[in-house]
C-alpha beads as a LAMMPS data file, in Angstrom:
LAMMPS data file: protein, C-alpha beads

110 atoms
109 bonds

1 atom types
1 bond types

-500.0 500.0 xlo xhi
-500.0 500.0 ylo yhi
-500.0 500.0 zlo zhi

Masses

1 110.0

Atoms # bond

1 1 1 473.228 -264.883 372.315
2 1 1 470.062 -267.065 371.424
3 1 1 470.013 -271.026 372.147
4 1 1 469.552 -272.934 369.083
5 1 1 466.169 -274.026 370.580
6 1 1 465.343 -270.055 370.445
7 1 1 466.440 -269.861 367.195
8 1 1 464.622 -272.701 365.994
9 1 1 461.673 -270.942 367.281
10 1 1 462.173 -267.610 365.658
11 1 1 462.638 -269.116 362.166
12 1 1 458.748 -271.146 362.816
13 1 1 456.880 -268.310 364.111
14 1 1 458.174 -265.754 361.322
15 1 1 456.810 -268.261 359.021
16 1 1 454.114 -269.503 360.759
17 1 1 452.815 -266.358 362.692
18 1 1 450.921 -264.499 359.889
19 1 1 448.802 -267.917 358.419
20 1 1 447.724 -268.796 362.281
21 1 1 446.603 -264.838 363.566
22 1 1 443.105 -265.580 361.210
23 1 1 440.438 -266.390 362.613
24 1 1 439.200 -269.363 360.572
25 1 1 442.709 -270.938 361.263
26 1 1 442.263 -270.689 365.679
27 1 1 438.932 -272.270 364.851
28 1 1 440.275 -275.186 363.079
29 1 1 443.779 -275.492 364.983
30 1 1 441.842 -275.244 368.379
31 1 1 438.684 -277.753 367.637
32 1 1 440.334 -280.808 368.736
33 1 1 441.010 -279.611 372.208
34 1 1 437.349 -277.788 372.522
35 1 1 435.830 -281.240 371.426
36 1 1 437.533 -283.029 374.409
37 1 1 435.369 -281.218 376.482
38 1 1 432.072 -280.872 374.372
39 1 1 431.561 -284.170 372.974
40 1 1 431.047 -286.307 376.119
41 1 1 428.491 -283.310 377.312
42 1 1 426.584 -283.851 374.284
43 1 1 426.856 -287.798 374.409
44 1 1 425.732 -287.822 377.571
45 1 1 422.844 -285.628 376.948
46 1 1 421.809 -287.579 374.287
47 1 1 422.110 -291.056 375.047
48 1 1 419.459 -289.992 378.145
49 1 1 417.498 -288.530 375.775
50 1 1 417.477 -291.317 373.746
51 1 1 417.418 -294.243 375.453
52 1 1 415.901 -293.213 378.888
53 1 1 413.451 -290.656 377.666
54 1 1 410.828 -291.076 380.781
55 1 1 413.076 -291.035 383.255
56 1 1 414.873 -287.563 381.106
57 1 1 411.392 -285.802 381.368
58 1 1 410.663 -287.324 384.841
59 1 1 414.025 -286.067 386.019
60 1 1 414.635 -282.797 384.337
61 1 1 411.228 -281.525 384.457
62 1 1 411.510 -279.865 381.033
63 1 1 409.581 -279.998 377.706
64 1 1 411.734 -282.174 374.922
65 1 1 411.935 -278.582 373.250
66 1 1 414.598 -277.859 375.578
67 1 1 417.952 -280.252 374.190
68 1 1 417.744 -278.687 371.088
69 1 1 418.635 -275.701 373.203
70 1 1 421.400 -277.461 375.107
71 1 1 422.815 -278.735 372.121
72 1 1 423.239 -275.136 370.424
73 1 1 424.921 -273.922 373.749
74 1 1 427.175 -276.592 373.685
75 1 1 428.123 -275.514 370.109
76 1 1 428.715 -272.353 371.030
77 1 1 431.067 -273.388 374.082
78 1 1 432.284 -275.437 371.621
79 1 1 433.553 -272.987 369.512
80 1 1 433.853 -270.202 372.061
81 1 1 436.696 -272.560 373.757
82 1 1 437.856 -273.255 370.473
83 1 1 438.995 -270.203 369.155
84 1 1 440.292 -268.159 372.617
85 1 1 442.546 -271.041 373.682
86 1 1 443.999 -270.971 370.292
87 1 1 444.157 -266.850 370.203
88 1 1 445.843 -267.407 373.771
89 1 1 448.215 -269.256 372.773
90 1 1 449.184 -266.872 369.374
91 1 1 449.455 -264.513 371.806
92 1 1 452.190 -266.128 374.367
93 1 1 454.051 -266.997 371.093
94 1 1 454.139 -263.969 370.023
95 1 1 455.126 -262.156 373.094
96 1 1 457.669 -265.133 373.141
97 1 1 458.844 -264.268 369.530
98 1 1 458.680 -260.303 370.079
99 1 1 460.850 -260.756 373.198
100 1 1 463.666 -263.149 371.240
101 1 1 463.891 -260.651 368.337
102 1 1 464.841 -257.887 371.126
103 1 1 467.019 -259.850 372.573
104 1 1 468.684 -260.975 369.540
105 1 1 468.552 -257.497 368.142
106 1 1 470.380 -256.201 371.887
107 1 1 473.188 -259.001 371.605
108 1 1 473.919 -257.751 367.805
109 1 1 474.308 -254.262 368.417
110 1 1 476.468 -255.122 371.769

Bonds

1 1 1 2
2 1 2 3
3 1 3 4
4 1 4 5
5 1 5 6
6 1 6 7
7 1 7 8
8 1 8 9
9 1 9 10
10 1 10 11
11 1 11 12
12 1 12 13
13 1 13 14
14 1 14 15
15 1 15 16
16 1 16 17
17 1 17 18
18 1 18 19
19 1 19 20
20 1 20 21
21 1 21 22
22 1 22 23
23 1 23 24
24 1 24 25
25 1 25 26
26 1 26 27
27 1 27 28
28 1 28 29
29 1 29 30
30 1 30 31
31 1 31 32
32 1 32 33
33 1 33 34
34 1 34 35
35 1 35 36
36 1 36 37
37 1 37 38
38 1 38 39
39 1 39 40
40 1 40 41
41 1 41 42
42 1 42 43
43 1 43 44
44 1 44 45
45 1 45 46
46 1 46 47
47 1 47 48
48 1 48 49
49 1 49 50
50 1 50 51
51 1 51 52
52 1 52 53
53 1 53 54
54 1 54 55
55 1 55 56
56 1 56 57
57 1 57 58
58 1 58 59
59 1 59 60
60 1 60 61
61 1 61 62
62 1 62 63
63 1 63 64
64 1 64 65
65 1 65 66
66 1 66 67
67 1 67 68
68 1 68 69
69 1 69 70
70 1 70 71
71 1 71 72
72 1 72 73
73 1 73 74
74 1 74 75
75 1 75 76
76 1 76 77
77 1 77 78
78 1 78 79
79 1 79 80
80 1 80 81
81 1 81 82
82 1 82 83
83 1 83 84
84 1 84 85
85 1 85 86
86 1 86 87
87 1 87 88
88 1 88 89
89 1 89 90
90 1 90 91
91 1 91 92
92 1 92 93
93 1 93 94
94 1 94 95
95 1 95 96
96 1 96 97
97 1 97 98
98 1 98 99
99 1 99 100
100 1 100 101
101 1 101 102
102 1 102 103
103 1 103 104
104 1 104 105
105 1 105 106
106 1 106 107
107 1 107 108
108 1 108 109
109 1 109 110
């Protein structure tokens, strides 16, 4: 027998579980959370870059060439995070939701 919280669960992933397994959806769903963590590296970056540029070059020992780099591999990161945090979590639901419907299917034929 299934708790209504269970149940509540099976009737959202059945209808959400097809619209969120595409790939353009974990992007969107999981950029919030993957910003968190890229913005302030990319703020930070920049506002020595911008406002401290002597002491970036003194410091860093680079060309200027080099933060368009850093700012490409944050995107990527950014995105990277983005989408396998959100496939991770499609995944534990629907383990979650695979292992209710067995259950549910084992207390019906009981």
């Amino acid at each position: 027998m299934l708790s209504e919280k269970e149940e509540a669960f099976l009737a959202y992933w059945e209808q959400n579980r097809i619209p969120f397994s595409s790939t353009p959806s974990k992007l969107v769903r999981g950029m919030p959370m993957a910003m968190m963590f890229g913005l302030p590296i990319l703020l930070s970056v920049l506002v020595v870059y911008l406002f401290f540029p002597d002491w970036y070059t003194k410091i860093s020992a680079t060309t200027s060439g080099t933060f368009g780099v850093v700012v490409i591999a944050v995107f990527i990161a950014i995105l990277f995070f983005s989408y396998f945090r959100m496939h991770f979590k499609w995944e534990m639901n629907e383990q979650a939701y695979l292992e209710l419907k067995h259950k549910k299917q084992g207390a019906a034929n009981s």
